[in-house]
TORKOL-4160 file (C-alpha; in steps of 0.2 Angstrom, whole numbers, padded with zeros to 4 digits, m for minus):
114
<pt num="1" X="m0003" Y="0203" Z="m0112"/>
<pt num="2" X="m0010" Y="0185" Z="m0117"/>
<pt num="3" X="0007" Y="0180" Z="m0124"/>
<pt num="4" X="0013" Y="0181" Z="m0105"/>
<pt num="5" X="m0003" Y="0173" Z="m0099"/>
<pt num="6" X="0000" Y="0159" Z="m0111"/>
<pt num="7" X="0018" Y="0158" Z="m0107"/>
<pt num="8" X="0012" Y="0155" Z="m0088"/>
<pt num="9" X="m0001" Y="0140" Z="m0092"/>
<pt num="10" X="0012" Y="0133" Z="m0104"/>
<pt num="11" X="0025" Y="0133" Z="m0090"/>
<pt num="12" X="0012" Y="0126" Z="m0076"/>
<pt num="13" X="0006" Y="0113" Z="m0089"/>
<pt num="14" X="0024" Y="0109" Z="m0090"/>
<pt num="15" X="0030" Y="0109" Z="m0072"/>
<pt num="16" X="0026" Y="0090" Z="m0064"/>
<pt num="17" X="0018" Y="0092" Z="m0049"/>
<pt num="18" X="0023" Y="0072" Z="m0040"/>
<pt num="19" X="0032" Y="0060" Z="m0049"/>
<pt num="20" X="0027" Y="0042" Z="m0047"/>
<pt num="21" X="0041" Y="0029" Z="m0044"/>
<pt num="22" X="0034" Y="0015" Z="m0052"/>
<pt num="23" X="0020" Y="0010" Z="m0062"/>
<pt num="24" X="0010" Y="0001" Z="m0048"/>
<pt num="25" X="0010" Y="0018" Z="m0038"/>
<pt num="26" X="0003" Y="0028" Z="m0055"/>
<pt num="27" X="m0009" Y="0014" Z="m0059"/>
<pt num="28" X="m0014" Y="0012" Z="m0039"/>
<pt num="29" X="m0022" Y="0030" Z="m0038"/>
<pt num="30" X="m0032" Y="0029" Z="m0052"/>
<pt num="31" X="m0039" Y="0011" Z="m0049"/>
<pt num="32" X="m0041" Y="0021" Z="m0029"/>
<pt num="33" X="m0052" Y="0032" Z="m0040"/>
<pt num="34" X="m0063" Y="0023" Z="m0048"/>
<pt num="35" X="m0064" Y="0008" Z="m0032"/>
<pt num="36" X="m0053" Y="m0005" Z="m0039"/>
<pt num="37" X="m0041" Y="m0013" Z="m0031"/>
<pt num="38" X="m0025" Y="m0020" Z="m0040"/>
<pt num="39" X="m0015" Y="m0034" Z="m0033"/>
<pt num="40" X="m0001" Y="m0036" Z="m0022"/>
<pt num="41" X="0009" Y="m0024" Z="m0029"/>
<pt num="42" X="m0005" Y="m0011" Z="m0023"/>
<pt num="43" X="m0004" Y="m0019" Z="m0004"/>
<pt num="44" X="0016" Y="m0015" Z="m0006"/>
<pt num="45" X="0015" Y="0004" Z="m0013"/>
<pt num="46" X="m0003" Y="0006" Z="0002"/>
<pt num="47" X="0005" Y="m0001" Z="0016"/>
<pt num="48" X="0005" Y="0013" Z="0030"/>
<pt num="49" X="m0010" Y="0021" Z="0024"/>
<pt num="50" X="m0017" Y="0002" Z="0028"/>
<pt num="51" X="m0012" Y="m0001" Z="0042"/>
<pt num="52" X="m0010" Y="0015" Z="0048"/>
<pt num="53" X="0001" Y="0025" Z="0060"/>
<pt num="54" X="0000" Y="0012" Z="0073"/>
<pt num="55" X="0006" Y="m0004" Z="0067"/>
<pt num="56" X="0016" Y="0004" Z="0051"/>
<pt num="57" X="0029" Y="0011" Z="0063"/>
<pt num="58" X="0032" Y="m0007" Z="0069"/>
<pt num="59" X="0029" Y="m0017" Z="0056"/>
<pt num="60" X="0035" Y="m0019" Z="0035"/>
<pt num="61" X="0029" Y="m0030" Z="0024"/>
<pt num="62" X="0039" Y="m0039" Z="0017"/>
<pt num="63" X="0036" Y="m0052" Z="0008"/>
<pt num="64" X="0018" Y="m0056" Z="m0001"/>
<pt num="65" X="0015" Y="m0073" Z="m0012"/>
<pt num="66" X="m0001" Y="m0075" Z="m0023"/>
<pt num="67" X="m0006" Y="m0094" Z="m0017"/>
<pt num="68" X="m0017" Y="m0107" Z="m0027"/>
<pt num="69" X="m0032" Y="m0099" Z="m0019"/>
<pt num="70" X="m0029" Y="m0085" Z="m0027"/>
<pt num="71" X="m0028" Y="m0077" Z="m0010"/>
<pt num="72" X="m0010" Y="m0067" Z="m0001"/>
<pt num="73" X="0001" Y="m0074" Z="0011"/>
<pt num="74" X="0010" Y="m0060" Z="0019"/>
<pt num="75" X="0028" Y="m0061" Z="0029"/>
<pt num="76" X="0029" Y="m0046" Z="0041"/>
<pt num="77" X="0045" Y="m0040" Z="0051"/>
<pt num="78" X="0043" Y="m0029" Z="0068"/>
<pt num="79" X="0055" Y="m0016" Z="0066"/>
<pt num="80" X="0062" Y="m0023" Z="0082"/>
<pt num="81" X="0061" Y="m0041" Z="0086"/>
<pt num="82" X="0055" Y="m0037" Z="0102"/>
<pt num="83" X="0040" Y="m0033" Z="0095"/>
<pt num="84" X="0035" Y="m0048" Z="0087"/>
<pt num="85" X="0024" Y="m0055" Z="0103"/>
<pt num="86" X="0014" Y="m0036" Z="0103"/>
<pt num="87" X="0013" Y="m0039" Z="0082"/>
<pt num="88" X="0004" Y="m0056" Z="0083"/>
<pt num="89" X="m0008" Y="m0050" Z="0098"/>
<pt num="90" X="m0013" Y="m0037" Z="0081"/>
<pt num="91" X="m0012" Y="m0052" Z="0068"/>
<pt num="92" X="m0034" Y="m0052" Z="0069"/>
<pt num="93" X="m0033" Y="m0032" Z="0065"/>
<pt num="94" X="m0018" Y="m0035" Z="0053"/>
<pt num="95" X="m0030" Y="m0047" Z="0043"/>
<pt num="96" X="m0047" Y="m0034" Z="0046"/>
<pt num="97" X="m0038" Y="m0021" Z="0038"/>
<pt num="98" X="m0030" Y="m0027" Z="0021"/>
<pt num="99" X="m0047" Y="m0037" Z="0018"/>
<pt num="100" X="m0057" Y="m0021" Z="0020"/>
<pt num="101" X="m0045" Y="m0012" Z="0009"/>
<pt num="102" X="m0046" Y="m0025" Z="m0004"/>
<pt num="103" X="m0065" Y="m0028" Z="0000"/>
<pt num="104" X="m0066" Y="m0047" Z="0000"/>
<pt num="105" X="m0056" Y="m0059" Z="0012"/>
<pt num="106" X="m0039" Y="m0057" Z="0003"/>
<pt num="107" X="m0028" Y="m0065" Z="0016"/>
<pt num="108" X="m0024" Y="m0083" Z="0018"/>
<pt num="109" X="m0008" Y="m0081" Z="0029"/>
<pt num="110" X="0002" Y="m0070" Z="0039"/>
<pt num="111" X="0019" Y="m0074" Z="0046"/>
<pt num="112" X="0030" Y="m0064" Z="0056"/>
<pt num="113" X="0052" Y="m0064" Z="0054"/>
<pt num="114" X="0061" Y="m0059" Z="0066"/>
């Protein structure tokens, strides 16, 4: 009876329950745990949950430099260029958000491309 019971954990330890698909995602949720923040790579893989529902859905990021300041400019795209007027109305709330999630003023610059 403990052989099957054994045989059970052995095959749960075995079975991966999420796969990361790249290093900054795996390294991302631990430094999440223990409150640091990684880089631009962590801003990439977070976005949505950044943001949130609101502006994800009409807005990517992407592009993000590291300037002399050591601080991020971010290029955004409206997932219809017709949102672009609506996206810089948000550009205020845009900046609030990534600088809370990073936790000091992280953002120089935003752009938007249409």
């Amino acid at each position: 009876m403990s052989n099957n019971n054994d045989d059970n954990l052995k095959q749960k330890l075995n079975t991966r329950i999420t796969r990361p698909t790249t290093i900054a995602g795996a390294f991302g949720s631990l430094f999440q745990i223990f409150g640091v923040r990684a880089s631009d790579t962590d801003l990439v893989e977070r976005w949505d949950k950044i943001m949130g529902n609101d502006i994800a859905s009409i807005a990517k990021l992407v592009a993000i430099k590291k300037t002399r300041d050591n601080k991020f400019s971010i290029v955004i795209r409206p997932t219809n260029p017709a949102l672009t007027l609506q996206l810089s109305y948000s550009r205020d709330e845009i900046l609030r958000r990534i600088n809370k999630y990073f936790g000091y003023d992280a953002v120089s610059k935003i752009t938007f491309r249409k």
